[in-house]
C-alpha positions in Angstrom: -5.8 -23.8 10.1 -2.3 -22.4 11.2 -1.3 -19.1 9.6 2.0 -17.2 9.5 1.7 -13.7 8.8 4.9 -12.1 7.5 5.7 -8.5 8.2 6.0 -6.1 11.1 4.1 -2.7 9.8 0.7 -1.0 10.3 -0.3 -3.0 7.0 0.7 -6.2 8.4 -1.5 -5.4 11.9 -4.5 -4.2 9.8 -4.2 -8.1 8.2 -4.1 -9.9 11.8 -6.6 -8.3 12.8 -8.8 -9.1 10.3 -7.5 -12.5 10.0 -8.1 -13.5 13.6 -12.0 -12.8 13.2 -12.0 -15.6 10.6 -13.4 -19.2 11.9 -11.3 -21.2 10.3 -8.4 -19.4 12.0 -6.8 -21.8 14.4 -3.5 -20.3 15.5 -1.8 -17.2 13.6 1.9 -16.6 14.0 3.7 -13.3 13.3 7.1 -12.7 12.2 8.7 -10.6 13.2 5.6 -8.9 14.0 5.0 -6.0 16.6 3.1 -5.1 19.5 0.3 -4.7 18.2 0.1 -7.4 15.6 0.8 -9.2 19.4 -2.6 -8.8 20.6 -3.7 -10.7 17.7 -1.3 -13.2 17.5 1.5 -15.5 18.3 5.1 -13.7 17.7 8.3 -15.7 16.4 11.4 -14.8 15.6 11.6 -15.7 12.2 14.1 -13.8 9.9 12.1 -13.5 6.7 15.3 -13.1 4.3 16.3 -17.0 5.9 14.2 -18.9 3.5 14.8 -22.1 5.0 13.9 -21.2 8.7 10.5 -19.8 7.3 9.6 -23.3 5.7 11.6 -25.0 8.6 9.0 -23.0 10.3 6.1 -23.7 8.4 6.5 -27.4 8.0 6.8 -27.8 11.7 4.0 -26.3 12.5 1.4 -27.1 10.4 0.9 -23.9 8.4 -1.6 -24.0 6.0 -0.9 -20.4 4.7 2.1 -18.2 4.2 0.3 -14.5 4.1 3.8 -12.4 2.6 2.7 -8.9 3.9 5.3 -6.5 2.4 6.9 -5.9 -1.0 11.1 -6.7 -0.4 10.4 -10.5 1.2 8.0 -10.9 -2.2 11.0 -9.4 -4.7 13.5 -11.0 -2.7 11.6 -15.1 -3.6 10.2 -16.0 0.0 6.8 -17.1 -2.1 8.6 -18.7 -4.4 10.4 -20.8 -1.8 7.0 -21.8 -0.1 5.5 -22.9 -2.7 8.5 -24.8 -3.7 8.3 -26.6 -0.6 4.8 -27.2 -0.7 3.3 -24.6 1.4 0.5 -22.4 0.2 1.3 -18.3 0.2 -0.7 -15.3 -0.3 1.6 -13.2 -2.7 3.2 -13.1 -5.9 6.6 -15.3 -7.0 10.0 -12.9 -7.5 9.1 -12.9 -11.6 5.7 -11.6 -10.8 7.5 -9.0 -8.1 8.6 -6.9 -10.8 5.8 -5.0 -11.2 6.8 -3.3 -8.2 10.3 -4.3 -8.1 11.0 -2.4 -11.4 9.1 0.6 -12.9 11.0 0.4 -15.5 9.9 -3.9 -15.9 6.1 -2.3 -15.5 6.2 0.5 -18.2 7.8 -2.3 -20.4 4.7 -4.1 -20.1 2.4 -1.5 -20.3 3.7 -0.6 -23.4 3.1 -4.3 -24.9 0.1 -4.9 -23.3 -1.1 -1.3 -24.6 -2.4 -0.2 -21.0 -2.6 3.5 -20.5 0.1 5.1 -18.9 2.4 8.3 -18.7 4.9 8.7 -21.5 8.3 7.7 -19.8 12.0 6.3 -20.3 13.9 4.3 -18.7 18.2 5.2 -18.0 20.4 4.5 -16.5 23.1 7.3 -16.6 22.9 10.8 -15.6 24.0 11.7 -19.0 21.1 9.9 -20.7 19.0 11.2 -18.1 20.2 15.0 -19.0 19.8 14.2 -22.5 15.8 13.3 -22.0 15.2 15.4 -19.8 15.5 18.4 -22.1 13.9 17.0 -25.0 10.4 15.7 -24.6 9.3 16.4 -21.7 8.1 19.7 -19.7 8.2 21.0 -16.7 6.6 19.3 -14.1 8.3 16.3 -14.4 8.5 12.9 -12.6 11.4 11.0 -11.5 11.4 7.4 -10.2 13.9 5.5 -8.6 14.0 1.7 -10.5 13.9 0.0 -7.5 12.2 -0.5 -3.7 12.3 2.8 -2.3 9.9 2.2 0.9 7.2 5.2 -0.9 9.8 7.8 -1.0 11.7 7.0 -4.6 9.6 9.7 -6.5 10.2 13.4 -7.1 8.1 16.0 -9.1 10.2 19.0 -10.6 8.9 21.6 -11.2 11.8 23.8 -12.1 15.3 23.2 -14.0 16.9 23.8 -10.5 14.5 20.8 -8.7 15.4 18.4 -11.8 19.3 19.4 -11.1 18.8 18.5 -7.5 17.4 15.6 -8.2 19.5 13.9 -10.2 22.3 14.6 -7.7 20.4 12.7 -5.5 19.7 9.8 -8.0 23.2 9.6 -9.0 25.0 10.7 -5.8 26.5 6.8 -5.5 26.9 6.9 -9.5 25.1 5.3 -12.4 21.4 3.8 -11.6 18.2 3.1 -13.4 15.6 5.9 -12.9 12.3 6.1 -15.1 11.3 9.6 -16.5 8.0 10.3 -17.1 5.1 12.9 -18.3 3.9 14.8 -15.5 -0.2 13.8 -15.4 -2.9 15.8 -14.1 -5.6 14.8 -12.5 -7.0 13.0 -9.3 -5.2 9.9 -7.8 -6.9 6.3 -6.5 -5.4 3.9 -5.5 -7.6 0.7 -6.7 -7.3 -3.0 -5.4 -7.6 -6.3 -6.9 -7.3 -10.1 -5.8 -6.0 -12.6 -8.6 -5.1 -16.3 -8.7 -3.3 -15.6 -12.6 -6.3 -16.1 -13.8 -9.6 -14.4 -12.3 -9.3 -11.0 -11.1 -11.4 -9.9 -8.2 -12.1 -6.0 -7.7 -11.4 -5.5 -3.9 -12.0 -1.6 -3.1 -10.6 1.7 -3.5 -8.9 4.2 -1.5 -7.1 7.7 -2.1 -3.4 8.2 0.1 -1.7 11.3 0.9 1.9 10.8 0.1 2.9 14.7 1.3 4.2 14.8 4.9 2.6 18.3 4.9 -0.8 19.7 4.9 -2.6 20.5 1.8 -0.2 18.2 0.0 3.0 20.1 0.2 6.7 18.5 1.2 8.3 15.6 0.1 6.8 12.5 -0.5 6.2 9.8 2.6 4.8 5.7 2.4 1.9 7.7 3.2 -0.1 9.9 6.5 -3.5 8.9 6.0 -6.0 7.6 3.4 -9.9 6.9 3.1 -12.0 4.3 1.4 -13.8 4.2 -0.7 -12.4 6.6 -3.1 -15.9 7.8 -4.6 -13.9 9.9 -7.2 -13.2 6.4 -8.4 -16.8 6.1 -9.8 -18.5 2.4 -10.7 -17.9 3.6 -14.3 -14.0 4.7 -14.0 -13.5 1.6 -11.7 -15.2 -0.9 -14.5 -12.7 1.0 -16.9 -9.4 0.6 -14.9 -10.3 -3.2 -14.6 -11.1 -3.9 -18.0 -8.4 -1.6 -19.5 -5.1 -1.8 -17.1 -5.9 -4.5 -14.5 -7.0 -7.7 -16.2 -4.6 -6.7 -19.6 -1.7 -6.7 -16.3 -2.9 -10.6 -15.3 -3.4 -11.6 -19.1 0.3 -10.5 -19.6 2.2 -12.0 -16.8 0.0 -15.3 -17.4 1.0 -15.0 -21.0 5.1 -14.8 -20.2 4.4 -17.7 -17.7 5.1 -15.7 -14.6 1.5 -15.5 -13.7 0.4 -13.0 -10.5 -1.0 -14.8 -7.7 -2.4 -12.2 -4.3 -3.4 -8.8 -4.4 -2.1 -5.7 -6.9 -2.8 -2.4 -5.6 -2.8 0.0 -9.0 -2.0 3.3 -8.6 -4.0 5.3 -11.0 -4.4 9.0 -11.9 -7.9 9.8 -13.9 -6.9 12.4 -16.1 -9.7 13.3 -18.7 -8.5 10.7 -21.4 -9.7 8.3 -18.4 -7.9 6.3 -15.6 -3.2 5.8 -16.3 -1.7 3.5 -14.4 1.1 5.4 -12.6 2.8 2.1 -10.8 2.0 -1.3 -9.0 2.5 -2.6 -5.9 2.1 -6.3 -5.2 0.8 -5.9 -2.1 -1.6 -4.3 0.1 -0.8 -0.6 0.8 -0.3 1.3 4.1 -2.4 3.1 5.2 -5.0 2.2 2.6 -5.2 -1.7 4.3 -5.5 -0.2 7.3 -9.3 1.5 5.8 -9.7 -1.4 3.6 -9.8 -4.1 5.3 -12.2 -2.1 8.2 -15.0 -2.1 5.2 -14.4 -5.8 4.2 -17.1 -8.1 5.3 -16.4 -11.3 4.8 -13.7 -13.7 5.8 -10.4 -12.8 4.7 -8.8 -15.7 5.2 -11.2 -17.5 3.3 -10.3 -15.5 0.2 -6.8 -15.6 0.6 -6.5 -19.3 0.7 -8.9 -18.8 -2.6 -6.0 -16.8 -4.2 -3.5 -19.2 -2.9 -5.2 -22.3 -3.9 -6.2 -21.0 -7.7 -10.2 -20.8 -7.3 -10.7 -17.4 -6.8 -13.5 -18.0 -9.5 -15.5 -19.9 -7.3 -16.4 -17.2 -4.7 -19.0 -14.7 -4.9 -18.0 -10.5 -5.4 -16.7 -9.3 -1.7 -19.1 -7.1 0.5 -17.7 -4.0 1.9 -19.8 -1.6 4.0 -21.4 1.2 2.7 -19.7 2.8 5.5 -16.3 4.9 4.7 -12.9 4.5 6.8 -10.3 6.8 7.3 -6.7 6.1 8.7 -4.6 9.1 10.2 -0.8 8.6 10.3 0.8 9.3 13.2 4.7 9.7 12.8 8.1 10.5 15.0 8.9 13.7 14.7 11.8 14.1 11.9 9.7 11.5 9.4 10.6 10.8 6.2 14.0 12.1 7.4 15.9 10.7 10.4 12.8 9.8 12.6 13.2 10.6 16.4 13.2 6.9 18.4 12.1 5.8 21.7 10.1 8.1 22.2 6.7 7.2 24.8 2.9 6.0 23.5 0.1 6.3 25.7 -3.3 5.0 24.0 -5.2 3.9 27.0 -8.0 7.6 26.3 -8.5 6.0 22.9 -12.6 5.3 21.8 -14.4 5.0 18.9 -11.6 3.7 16.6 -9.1 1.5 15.7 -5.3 1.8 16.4 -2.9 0.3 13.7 0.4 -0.3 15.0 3.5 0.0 12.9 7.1 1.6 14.2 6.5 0.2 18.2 8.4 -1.8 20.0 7.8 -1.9 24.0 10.5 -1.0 26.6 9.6 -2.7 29.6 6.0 -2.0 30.6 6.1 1.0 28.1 4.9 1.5 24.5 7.5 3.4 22.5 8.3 4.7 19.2 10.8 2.9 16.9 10.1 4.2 13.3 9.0 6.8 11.0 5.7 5.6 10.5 4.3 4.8 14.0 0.4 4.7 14.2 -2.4 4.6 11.7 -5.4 5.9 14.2 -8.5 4.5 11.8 -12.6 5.4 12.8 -15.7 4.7 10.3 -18.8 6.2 9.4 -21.5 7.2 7.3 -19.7 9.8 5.8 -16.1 10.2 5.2 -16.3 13.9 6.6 -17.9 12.1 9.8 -15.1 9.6 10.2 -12.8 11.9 9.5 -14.1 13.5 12.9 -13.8 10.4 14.7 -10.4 9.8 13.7 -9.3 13.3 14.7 -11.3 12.6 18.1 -9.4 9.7 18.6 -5.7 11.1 17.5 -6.2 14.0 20.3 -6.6 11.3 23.0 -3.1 10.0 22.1 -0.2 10.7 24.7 3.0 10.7 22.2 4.7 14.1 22.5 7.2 12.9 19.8 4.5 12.2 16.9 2.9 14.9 14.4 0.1 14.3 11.7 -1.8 16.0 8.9 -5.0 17.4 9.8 -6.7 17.5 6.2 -6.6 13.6 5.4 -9.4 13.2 3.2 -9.6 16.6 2.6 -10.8 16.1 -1.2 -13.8 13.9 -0.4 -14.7 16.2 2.8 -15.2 19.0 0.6 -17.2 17.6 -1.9 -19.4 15.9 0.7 -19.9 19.2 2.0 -20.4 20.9 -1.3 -23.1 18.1 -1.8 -25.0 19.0 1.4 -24.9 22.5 0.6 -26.7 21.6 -2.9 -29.1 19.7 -0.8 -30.2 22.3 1.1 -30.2 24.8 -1.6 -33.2 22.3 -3.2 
């Protein structure tokens, strides 16, 4: 079948490329796509806010799947349009959207459904803000912009001077929703699941790093690197998430008849009371697609017209290797501030991994930078110490004098590989 892939980003790559090994894949189109997603398929110019172009689009050329790869287009109604129209999507309707379109919509619902999750308001002034603020909760504290906010709409304050700065930049424009919540410690995952609205499908886990600086410092980023599988996210927690935040999410929105239909990526910290949900997306990440979808074995496409068509229920569990995957972000030089463009991309001395394109354009014959987020440099192996190796290996054959990266993604996981050899020998 036809396929039109919507999206331009390292994500969206990490989905052609694993689309164009399936066998029912006859043509896949991209739009608005980017180099890279170019090697794997054929590139339109399709603005994705134009609803009717895209179904123009699809009905012209026989799509038989709409595959919505980032969050705004899903907010903004594109599925919901589709489907309208007749044409079947991968991705949730604008209702379902919320759930990352408004943390404040999420918490709502968590606090009905009774899934576990930080103690939080929701305001909308900086006055009521102010007012929380110095009542319940301590110091750290988080702050969450309402809306989209590309990765970058949190802030943890530690001090009455961080919390002061910002809420000046919350409010700089005047009033706007913002959630507060409890500060909770504990290790992050980041756990995946398909759903059709009614079956939910566990479909692996990976940890980010949201810091743009080494061992987790600086502000936060959409993310410079993540591994899968996220072993701190044990069978046992991973059961629990499921049971206790996951399928009580699906029951909910089925039960308000805006049922979620495609993938919800839960953000969870497991604190010792057990996995909290600290936020939804309603879509696959990036970077952690970009190590997910390395492991998956089977046919993607396959599942995805599962989810689309409403009989996820009729496929067996996914296989994913035993081997792990870690992506390394590279970015321009000034990222997540004013990223420095245009800037030249040799990968011709690249081996032993896989390069995920996102912030590229060419210029002529050239390869050049044209975001914050340019490159996710992905390598697998037994061991997420040794693919951590491989990824480096690779990153160091790179010619992009503008970029910079971390050099401790999967620094967690390395460690406690290495603490478990060291046992190992000790025996």
């Amino acid at each position: 079948m036809n396929v039109l892939l919507i999206g331009s980003g390292g994500r969206e790559h990490a989905i052609a490329w694993k689309l164009a090994r399936s066998l029912q894949l006859d043509t896949l189109y991209a739009a608005p796509g980017n180099p890279g997603i170019g090697a794997h398929a054929t590139i339109v110019a399709l603005d994705a806010t134009d609803h009717g172009a895209v179904v123009a689009f699809a009905h012209g050329h026989a799509i038989g799947l709409v595959v919505i790869g980032p969050e705004a287009p899903l907010v903004d109604g594109l599925a919901d349009t589709l489907r309208a129209a007749g044409v079947p999507v991968f991705g949730p309707n604008a209702a379902a959207a919320r759930l990352e379109g408004s943390k404040g919509f999420t918490k709502d619902l968590c606090t009905r459904a009774g899934i576990p999750t930080a103690g939080h308001v929701h305001v909308t002034t900086r006055a009521a803000a102010e007012a929380a603020l110095a009542g319940t909760f301590g110091r750290p504290v988080v702050l969450k912009a309402d809306g989209l906010a590309a990765g970058k709409g949190v802030v943890i304050a530690s001090t009455d001077a961080e919390v002061a700065a910002a809420l000046d930049g919350f409010f700089a424009d005047g009033d706007t929703p913002l959630v507060i919540e409890e500060f909770l410690s504990g290790e992050e995952a980041s756990l995946f699941a398909l759903t059709d609205g009614t079956t939910v499908m566990p479909f692996g886990s990976a940890q980010d790093h949201k810091r743009v600086g080494e061992g987790d410092t600086g502000p936060n980023t959409g993310g410079m690197g993540a591994y899968s599988p996220a072993r701190v996210l044990s069978p046992e927690l991973e059961a629990r998430a499921i049971m206790e935040i996951v399928e009580p999410t699906v029951r909910a929105m089925r039960e308000a008849a805006t049922p979620f239909s495609g993938v919800l990526y839960a953000g969870l910290m497991l604190t010792e009371a057990g996995p909290k949900l600290i936020e939804y997306n309603v879509r696959f990440g990036d970077p952690e697609a970009q190590v997910i979808l390395p492991r998956f074995e089977g046919d993607l496409l396959a599942v995805m017209l599962a989810v689309a068509q409403g009989r996820l229920a009729d496929l067996p569990p996914p296989v994913f290797s035993d081997d792990a995957a870690l992506a390394v972000v590279v970015a321009a030089r000034g990222y997540p501030g004013t990223p420095a463009a245009g800037g030249a991309i040799d990968l011709s001395g690249v081996e032993d991994a896989e390069v995920f394109q996102a912030g590229t354009r060419r210029a002529g014959d050239r390869l050049v930078a044209a975001g914050g987020r340019v490159l996710a440099v992905t390598a697998t192996a037994p061991s997420v110490r040794e693919a951590q190796a491989r990824a480096y290996r690779a990153i160091d054959r790179i010619a992009f004098p503008d970029g910079f990266h971390r050099r401790d993604i999967g620094w967690r996981e390395v460690a406690r590989e290495e603490r478990a050899l060291s046992a190992d020998r000790s025996n």
